[in-house]
VMD Tcl script that builds the backbone (N, CA, C; Angstrom):
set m [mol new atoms 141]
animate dup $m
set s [atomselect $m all]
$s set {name element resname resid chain x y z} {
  {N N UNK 1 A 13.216 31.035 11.391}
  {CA C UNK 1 A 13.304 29.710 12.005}
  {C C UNK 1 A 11.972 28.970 11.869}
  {N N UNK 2 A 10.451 29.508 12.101}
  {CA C UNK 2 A 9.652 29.036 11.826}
  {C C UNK 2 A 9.576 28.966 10.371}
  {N N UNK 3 A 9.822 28.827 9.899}
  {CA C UNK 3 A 9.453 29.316 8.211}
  {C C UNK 3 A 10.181 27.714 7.905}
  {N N UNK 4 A 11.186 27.306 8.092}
  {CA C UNK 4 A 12.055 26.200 7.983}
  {C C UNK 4 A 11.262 24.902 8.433}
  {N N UNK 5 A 10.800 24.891 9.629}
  {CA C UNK 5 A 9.998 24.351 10.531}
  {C C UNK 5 A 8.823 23.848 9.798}
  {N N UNK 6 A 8.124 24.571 9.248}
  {CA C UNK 6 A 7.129 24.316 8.446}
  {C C UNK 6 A 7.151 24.208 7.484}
  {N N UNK 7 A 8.525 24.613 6.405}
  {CA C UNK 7 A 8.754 23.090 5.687}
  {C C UNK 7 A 9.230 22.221 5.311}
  {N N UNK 8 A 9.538 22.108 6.602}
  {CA C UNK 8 A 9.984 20.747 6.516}
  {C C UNK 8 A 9.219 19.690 6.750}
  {N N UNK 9 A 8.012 20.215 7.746}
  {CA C UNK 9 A 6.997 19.594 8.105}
  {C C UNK 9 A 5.686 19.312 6.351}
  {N N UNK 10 A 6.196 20.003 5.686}
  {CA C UNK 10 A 5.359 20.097 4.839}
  {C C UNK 10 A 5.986 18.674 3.957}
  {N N UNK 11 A 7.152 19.419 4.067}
  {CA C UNK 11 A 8.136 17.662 3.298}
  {C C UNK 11 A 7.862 16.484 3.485}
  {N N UNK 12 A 7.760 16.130 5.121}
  {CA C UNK 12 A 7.776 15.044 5.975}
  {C C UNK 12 A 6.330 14.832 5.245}
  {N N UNK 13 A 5.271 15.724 5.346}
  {CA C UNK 13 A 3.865 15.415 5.001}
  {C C UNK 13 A 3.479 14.558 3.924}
  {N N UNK 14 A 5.027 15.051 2.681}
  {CA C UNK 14 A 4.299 14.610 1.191}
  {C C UNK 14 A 5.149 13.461 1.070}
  {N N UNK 15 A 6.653 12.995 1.960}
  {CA C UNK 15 A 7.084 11.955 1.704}
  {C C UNK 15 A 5.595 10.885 2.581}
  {N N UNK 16 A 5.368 11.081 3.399}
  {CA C UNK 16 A 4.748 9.732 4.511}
  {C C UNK 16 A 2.797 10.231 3.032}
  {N N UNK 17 A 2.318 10.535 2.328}
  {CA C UNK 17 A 1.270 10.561 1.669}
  {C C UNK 17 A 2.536 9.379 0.358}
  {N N UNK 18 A 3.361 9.597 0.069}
  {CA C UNK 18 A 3.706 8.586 -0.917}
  {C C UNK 18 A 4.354 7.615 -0.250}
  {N N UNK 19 A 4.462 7.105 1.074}
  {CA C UNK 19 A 4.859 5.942 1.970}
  {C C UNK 19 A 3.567 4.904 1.837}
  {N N UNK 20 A 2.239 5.817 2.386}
  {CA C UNK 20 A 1.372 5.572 2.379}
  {C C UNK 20 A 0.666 4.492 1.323}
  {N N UNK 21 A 0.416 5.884 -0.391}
  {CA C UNK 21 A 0.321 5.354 -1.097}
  {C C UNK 21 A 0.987 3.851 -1.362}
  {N N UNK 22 A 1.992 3.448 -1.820}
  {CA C UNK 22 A 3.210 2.685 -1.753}
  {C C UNK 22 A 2.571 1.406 -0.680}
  {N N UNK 23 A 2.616 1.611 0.294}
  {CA C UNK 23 A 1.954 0.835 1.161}
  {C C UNK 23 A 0.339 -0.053 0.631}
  {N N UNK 24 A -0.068 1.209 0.076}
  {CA C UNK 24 A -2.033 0.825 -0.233}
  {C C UNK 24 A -1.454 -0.240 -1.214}
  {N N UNK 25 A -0.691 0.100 -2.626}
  {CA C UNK 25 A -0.388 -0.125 -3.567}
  {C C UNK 25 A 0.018 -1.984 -3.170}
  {N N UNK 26 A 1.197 -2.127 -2.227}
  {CA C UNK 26 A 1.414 -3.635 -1.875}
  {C C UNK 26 A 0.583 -4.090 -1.940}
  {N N UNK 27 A -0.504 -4.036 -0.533}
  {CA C UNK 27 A -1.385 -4.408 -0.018}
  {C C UNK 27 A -2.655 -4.663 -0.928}
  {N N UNK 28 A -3.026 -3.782 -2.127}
  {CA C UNK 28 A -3.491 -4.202 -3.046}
  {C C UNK 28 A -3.102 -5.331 -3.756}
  {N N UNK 29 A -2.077 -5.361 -4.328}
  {CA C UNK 29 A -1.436 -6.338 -5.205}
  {C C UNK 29 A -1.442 -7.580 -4.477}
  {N N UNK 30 A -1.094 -7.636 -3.062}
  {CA C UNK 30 A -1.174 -9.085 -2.023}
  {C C UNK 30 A -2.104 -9.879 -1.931}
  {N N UNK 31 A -3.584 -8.650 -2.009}
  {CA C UNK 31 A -4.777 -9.170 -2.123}
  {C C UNK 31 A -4.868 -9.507 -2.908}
  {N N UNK 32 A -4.671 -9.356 -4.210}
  {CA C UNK 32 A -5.351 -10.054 -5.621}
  {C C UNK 32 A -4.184 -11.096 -5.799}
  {N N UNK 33 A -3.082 -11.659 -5.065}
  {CA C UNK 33 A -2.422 -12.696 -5.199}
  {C C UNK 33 A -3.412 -13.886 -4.433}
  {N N UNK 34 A -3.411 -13.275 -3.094}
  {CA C UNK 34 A -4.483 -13.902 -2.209}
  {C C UNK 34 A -5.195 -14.744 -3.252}
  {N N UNK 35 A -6.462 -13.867 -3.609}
  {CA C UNK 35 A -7.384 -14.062 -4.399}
  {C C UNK 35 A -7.109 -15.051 -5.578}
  {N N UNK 36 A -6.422 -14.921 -6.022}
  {CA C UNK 36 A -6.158 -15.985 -7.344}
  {C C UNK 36 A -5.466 -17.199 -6.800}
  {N N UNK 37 A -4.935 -17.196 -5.678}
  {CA C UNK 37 A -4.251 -18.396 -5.046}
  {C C UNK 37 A -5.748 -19.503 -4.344}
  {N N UNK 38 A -6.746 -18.804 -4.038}
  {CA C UNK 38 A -7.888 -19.091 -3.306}
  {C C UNK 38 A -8.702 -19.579 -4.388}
  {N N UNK 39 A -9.086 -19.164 -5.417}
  {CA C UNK 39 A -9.679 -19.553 -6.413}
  {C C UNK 39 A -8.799 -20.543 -6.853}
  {N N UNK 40 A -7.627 -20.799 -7.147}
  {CA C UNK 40 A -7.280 -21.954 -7.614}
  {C C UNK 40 A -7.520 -23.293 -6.524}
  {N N UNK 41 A -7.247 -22.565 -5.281}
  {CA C UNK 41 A -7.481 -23.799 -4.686}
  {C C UNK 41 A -8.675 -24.507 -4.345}
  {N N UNK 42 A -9.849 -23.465 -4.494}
  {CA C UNK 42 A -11.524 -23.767 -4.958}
  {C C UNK 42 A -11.589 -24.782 -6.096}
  {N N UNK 43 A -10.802 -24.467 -7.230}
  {CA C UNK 43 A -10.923 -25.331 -8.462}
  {C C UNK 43 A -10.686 -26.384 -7.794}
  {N N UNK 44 A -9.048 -26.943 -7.432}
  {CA C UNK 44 A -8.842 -27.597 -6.947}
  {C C UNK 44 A -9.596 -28.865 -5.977}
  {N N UNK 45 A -10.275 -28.102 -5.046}
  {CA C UNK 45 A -10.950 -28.861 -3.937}
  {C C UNK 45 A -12.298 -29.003 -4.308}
  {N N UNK 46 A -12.906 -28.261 -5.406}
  {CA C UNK 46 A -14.301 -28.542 -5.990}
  {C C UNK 46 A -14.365 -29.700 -6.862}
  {N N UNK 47 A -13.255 -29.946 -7.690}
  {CA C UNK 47 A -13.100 -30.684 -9.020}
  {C C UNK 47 A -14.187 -32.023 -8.897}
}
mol reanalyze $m
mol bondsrecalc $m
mol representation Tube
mol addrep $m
């Protein structure tokens, strides 16, 4: 019964490390939308 227990816990561990990842991964990509949306609007308001 313990033996099951732990891994499942081991499972749960490696799905929520690729939730995670997955997560970083958005949050990366959002930022560099950010970023290029901000710089255009620098061009924009500098011109």
């Amino acid at each position: 019964m313990n033996e099951n227990l732990n891994s499942n816990n081991i499972e749960n561990d490696e799905f929520n490390f690729i939730n995670e990842d997955s997560d970083y991964q958005d949050l990366i990509t959002r930022l560099i939308e950010i970023k290029s949306t901000i710089a255009l609007l620098e061009k924009t308001i500098f011109k």
